[in-house]
LOVEXKOL-654854 format. One record per residue (C-alpha): x, y, z; residue in one letter; residue number from 1; chain. Coordinates in nm, 2 decimals. Last residue first. Example, Ala and Ser with C-alpha at 12.3 -4.5 7.8 and 13.67 -1.06 7.14 Angstrom:
<torlos>
<torlo><east>1.37</east><north>-0.11</north><up>0.71</up><resn>s</resn><resi>2</resi><chain>A</chain></torlo>
<torlo><east>1.23</east><north>-0.45</north><up>0.78</up><resn>a</resn><resi>1</resi><chain>A</chain></torlo>
</torlos>
This chain:
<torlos>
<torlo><east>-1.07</east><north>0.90</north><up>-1.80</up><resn>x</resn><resi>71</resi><chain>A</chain></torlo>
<torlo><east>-1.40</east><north>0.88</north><up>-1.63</up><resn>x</resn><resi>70</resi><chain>A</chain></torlo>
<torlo><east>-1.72</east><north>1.13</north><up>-1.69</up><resn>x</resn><resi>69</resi><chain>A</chain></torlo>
<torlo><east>-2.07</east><north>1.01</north><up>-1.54</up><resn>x</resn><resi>68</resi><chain>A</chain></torlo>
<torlo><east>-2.36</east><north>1.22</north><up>-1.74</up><resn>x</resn><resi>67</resi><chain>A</chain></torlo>
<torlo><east>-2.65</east><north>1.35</north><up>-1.60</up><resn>x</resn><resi>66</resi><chain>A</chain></torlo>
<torlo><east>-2.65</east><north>1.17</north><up>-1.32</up><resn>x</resn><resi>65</resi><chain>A</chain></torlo>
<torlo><east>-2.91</east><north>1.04</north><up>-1.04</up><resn>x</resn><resi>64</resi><chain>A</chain></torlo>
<torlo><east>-2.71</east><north>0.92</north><up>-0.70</up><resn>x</resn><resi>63</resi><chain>A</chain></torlo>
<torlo><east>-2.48</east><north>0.67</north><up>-0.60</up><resn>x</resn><resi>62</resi><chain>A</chain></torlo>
<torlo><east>-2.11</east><north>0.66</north><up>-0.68</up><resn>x</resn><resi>61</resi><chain>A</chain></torlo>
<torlo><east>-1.87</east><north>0.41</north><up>-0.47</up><resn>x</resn><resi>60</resi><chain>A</chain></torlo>
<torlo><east>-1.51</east><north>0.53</north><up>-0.51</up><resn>x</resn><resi>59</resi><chain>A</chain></torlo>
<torlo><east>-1.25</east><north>0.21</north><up>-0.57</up><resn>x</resn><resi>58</resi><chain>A</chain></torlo>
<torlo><east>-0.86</east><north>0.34</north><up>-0.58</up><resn>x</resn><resi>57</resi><chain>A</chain></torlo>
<torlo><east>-0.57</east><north>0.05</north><up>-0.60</up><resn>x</resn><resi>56</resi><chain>A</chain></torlo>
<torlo><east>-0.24</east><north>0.19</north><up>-0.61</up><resn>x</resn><resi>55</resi><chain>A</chain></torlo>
<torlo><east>0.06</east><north>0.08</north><up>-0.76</up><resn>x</resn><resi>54</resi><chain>A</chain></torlo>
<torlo><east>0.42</east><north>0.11</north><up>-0.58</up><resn>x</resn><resi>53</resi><chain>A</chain></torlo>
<torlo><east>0.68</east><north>0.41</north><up>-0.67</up><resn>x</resn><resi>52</resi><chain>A</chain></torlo>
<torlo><east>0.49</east><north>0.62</north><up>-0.46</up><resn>x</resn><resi>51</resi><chain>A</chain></torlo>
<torlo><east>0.34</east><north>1.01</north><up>-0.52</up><resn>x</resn><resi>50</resi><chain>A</chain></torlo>
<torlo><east>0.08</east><north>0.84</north><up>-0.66</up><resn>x</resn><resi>49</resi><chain>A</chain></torlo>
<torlo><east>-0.21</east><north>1.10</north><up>-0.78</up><resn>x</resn><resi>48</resi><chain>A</chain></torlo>
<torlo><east>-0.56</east><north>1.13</north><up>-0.69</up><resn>x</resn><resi>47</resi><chain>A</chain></torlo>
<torlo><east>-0.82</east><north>1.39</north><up>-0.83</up><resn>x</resn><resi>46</resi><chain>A</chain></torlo>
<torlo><east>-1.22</east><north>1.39</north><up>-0.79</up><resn>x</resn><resi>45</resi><chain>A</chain></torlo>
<torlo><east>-1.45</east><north>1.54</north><up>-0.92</up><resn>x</resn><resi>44</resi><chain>A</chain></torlo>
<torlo><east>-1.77</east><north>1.75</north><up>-0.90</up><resn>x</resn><resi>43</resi><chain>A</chain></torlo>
<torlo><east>-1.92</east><north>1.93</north><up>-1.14</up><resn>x</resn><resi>42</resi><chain>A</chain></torlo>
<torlo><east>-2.20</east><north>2.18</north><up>-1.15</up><resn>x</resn><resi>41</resi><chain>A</chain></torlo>
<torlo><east>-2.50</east><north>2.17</north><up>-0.92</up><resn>x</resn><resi>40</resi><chain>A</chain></torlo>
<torlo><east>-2.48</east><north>2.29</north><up>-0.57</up><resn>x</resn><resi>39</resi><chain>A</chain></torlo>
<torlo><east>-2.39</east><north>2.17</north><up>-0.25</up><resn>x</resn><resi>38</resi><chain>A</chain></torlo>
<torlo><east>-2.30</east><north>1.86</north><up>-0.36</up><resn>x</resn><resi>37</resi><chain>A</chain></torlo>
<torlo><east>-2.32</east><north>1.58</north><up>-0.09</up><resn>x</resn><resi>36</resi><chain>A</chain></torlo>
<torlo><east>-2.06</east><north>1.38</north><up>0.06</up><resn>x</resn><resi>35</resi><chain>A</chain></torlo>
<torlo><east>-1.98</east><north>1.09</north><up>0.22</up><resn>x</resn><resi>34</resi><chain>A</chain></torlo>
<torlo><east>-1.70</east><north>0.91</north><up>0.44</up><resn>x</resn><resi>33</resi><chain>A</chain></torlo>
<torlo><east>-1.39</east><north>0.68</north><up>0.39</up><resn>x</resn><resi>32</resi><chain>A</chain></torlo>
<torlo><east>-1.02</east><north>0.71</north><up>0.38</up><resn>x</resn><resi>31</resi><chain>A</chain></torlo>
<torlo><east>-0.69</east><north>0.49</north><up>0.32</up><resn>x</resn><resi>30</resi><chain>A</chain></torlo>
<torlo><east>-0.35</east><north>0.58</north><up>0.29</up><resn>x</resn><resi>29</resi><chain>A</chain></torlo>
<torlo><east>-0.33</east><north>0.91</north><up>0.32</up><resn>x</resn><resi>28</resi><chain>A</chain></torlo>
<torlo><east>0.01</east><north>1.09</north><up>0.24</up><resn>x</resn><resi>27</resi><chain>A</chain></torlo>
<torlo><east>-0.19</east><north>1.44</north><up>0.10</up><resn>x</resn><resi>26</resi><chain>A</chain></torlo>
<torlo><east>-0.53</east><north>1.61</north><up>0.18</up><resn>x</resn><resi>25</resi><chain>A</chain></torlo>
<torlo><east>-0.77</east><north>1.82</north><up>-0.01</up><resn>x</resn><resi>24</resi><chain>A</chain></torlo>
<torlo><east>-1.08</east><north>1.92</north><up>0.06</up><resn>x</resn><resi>23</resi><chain>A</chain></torlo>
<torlo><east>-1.39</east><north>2.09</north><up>-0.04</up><resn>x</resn><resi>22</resi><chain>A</chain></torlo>
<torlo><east>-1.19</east><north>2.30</north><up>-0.34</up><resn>x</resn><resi>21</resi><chain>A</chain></torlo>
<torlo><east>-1.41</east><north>2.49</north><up>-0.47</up><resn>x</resn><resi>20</resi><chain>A</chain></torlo>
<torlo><east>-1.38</east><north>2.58</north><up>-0.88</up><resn>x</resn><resi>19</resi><chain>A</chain></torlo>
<torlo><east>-1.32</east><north>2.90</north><up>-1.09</up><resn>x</resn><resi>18</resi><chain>A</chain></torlo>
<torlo><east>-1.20</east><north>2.83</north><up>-1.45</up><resn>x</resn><resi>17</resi><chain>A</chain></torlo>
<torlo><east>-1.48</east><north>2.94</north><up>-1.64</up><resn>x</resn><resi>16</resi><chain>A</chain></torlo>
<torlo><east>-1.78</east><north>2.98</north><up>-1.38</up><resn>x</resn><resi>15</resi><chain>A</chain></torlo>
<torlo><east>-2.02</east><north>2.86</north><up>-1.60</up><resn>x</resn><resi>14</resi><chain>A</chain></torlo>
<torlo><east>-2.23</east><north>2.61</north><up>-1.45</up><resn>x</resn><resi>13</resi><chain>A</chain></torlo>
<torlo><east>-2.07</east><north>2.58</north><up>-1.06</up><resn>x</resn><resi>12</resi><chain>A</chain></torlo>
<torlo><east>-1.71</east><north>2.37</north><up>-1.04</up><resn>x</resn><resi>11</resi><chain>A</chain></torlo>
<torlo><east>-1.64</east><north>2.16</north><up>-0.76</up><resn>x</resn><resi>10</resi><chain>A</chain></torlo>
<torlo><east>-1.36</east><north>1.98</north><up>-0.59</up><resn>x</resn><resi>9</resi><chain>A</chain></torlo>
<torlo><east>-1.25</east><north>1.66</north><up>-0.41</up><resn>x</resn><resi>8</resi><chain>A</chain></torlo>
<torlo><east>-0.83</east><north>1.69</north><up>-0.41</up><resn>x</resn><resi>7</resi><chain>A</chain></torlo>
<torlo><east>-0.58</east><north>1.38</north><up>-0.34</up><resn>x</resn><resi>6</resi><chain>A</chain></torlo>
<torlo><east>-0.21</east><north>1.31</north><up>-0.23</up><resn>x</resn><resi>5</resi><chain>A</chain></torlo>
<torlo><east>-0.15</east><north>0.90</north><up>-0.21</up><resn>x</resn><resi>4</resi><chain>A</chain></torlo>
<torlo><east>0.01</east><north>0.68</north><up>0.04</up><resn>x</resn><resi>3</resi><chain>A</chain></torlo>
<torlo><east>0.13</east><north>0.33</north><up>-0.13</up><resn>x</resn><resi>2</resi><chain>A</chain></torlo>
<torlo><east>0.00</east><north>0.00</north><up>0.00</up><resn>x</resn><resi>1</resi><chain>A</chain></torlo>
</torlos>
């Protein structure tokens, strides 16, 4: 198990490039909880590796969505 740095954000309807950061944390091994959106607009995720060892990240969705983006 490798720690990894990671950011949950959101972005309102045409805001350009202005987005809320609702937290951000870095070394964590593990982590749990929820979360709601307080508004509509996208939310995301980002997580990145800082290790040399590979990772394994599951996130549990559940909700109605417009549309589910993944890279």
């Amino acid at each position: 198990m490798a720690p990894v740095n990671f950011d949950r954000h959101g972005e309102l309807p045409n805001a350009g490039d202005a987005f809320t950061s609702y937290r951000k944390d870095r070394g964590k091994f593990r982590g749990h909880g929820s979360f709601t959106a307080p508004f509509d607009g996208s939310h995301g995720r980002y997580v990145k590796n800082k290790g040399s060892e590979p990772v394994t990240v599951t996130l549990t969705i559940s909700s109605w969505f417009e549309r589910l983006y993944m890279p």
